[in-house]
C-alpha positions in Angstrom: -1.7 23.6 8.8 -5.7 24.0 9.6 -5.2 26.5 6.7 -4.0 24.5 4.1 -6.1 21.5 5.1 -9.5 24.1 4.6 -7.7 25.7 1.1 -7.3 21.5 0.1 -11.6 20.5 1.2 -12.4 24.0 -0.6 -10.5 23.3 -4.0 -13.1 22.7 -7.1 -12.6 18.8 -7.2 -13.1 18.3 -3.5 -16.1 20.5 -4.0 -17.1 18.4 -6.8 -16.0 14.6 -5.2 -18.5 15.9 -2.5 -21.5 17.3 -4.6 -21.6 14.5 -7.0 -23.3 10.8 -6.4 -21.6 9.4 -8.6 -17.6 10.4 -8.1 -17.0 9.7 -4.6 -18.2 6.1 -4.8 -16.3 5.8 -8.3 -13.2 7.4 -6.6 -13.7 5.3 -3.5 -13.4 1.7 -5.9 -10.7 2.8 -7.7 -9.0 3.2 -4.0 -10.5 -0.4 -3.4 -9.2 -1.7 -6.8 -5.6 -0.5 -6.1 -5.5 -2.1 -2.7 -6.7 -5.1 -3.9 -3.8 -5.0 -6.6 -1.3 -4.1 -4.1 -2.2 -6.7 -1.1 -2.7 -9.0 -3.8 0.8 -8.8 -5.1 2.4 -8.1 -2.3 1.0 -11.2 0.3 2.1 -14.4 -2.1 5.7 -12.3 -2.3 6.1 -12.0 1.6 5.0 -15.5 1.7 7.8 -16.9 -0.5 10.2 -14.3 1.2 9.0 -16.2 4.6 10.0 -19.7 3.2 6.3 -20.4 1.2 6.9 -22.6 -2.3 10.9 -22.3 -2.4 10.0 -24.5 -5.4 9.4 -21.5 -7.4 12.1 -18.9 -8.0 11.6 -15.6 -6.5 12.8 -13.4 -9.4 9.7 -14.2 -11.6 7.3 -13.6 -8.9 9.5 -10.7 -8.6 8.7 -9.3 -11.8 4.8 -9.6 -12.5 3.6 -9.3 -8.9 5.9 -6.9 -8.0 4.6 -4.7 -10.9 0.9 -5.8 -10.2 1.8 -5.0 -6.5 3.4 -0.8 -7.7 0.5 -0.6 -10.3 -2.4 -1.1 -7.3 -0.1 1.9 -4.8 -0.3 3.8 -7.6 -3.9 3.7 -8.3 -4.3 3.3 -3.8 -2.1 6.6 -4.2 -3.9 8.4 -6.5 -7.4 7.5 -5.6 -6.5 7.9 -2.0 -5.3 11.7 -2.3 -8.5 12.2 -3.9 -10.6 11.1 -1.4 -8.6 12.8 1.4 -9.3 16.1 -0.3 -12.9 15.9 0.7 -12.3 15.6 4.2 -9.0 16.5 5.5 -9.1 18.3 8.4 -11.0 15.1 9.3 -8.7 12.9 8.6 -5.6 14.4 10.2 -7.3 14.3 13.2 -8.4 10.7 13.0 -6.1 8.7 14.9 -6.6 5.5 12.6 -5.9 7.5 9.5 -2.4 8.4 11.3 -1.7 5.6 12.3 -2.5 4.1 8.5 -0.3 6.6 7.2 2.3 5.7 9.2 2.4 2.3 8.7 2.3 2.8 4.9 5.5 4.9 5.2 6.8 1.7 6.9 5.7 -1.0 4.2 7.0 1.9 1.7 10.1 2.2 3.3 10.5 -1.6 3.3 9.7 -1.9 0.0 12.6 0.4 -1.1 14.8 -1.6 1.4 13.6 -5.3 -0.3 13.8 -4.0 -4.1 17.6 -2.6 -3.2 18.1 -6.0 -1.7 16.7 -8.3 -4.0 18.5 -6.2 -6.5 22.1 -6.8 -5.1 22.0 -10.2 -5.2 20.0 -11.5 -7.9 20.9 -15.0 -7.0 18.7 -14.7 -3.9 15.6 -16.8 -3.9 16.6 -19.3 -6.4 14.3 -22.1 -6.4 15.1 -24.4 -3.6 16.6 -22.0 -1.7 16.6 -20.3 1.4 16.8 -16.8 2.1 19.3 -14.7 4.3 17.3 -13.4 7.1 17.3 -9.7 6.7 15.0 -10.4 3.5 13.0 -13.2 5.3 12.7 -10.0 8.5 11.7 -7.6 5.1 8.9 -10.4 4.2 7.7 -10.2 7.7 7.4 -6.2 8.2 5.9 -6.4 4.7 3.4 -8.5 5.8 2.6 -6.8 8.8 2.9 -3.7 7.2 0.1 -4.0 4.7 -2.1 -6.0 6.4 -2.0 -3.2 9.4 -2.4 -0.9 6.9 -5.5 -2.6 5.2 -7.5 -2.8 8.5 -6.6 0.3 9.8 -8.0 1.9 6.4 -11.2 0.3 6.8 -11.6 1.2 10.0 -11.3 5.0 9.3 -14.5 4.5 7.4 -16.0 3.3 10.1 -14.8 5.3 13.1 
């Protein structure tokens, strides 16, 4: 694994994130920018899925910060990998970074589990209304999830 971790940091754009002063920090926003997007969509939707303004129907919040939420992984994704690159075999041995990516399989995985869900019962979360509890537990991981996940990544930049 040491192997391909050294074949990733010695690629020409890892090379180049490294040698330049002005991609890493770019490349390092855009990671910023996407978790912003993501925690930003994501928290006011675990809030309502934990019983926040039932006044509001949960499809439409659904629908735009759901995709504001998938539009900021993408670009956390994206960015992410790139910076990774730079310093893997770093990284893999940092028990924060680990421990981020494991918790962003969990939020990931309870993503999929919500969306499948929410999308079986499209009734759920009318306004007014109060959730079943597996999706009110999903709200909760979610929560935890991303928030874990959000500390824990700015602590690998620190330790």
């Amino acid at each position: 694994m040491t192997d391909w971790l050294l074949a990733l940091e010695g690629t020409a754009v890892a090379s180049a994130l490294r040698g330049s002063t002005l991609a890493y920090p770019l490349v390092n926003a855009g990671h910023i920018l996407g978790i912003a997007l993501l925690v930003g969509g994501i928290l006011p939707l675990d809030l309502r899925l934990l019983g926040l303004w039932r006044s509001l129907p949960l499809q439409p919040l659904l629908r735009v910060l759901g995709t504001t939420a998938a539009v900021g992984l993408a670009l956390a994704l994206v960015c992410g990998l790139l910076l990774f690159i730079g310093r893997a075999t770093e990284y893999v041995q940092s028990s924060l970074f680990v421990a981020k990516m494991a918790v962003v399989l969990v939020g990931l995985t309870n993503a999929v589990f919500l969306r499948r869900a929410l999308a079986s019962d499209p009734a759920a979360g009318a306004a007014g209304s109060v959730l079943p509890w597996h999706l009110r537990v999903g709200g909760l991981v979610s929560l935890l999830a991303w928030v874990s996940a959000l500390v824990l990544g700015r602590l690998v930049g620190y330790f």
